[in-house]
C-alpha positions as CSV (number, residue, x, y, z in Angstrom):
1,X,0.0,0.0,0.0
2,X,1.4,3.2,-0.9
3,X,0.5,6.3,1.3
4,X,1.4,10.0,0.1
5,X,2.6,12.2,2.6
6,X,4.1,15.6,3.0
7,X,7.7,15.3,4.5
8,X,8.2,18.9,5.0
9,X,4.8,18.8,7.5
10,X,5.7,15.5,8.6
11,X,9.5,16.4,9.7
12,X,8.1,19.6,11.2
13,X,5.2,18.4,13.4
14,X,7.7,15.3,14.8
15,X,10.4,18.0,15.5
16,X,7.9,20.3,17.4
17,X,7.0,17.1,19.4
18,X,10.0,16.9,20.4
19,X,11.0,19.8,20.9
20,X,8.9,20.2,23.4
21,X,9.0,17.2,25.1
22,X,13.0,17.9,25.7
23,X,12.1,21.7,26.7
24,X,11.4,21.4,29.8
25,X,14.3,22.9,31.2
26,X,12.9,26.1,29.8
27,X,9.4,26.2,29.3
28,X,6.5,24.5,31.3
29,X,3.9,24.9,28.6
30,X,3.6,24.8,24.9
31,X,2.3,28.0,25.1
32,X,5.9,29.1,26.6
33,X,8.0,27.9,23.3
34,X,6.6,31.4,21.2
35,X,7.2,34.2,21.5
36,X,3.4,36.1,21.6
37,X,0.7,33.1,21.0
38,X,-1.9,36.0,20.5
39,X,-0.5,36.9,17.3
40,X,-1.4,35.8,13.4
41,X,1.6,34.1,13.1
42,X,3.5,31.9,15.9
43,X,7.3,32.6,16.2
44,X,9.4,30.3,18.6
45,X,11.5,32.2,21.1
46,X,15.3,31.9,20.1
47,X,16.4,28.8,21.6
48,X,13.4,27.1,21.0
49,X,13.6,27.7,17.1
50,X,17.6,26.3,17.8
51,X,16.4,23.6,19.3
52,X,13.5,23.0,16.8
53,X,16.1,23.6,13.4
54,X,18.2,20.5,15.2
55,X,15.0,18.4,15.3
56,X,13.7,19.3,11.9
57,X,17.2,18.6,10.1
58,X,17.2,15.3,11.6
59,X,13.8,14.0,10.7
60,X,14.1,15.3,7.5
61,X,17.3,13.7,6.2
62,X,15.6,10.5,8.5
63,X,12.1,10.3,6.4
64,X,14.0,11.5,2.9
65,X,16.6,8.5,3.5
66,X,13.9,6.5,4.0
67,X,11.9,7.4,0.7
68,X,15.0,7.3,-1.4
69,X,15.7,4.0,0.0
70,X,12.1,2.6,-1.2
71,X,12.4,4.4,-4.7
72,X,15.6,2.5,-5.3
73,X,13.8,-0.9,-5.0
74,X,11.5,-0.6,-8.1
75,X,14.6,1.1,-9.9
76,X,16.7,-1.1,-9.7
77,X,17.5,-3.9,-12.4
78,X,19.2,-6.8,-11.8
């Protein structure tokens, strides 16, 4: 079965997650990780979005290797 997904949204709501599960040294609530959450657009504070980048980078490269890997199976002729 074949499932389409979007690896940018993917990558970034796995790095939130954890993000703010390992933020507890400097934030108590979610609400605590931006910088105003009354406003249009959320913004994380600095070393949140640090922490966040680290996060994002990895599951990205993690879920891309995994695709690449998969697209190489029906590519491949032996």
């Amino acid at each position: 079965m074949d499932v389409l997904i979007n690896i940018i949204e993917l990558a970034s709501d796995l790095a939130h997650t954890r993000t703010l599960y390992e933020s507890g040294d400097i934030c108590l609530s979610e609400d605590e990780m931006f910088l105003d959450i009354n406003s249009d657009t959320t913004v994380y504070t600095e070393e949140i979005q640090d922490r966040f980048n680290e996060w994002y980078d990895f599951y990205y490269s993690s879920i891309m290797d995994v695709s690449l890997n998969d697209a190489r199976k029906f590519f491949i002729v032996e």
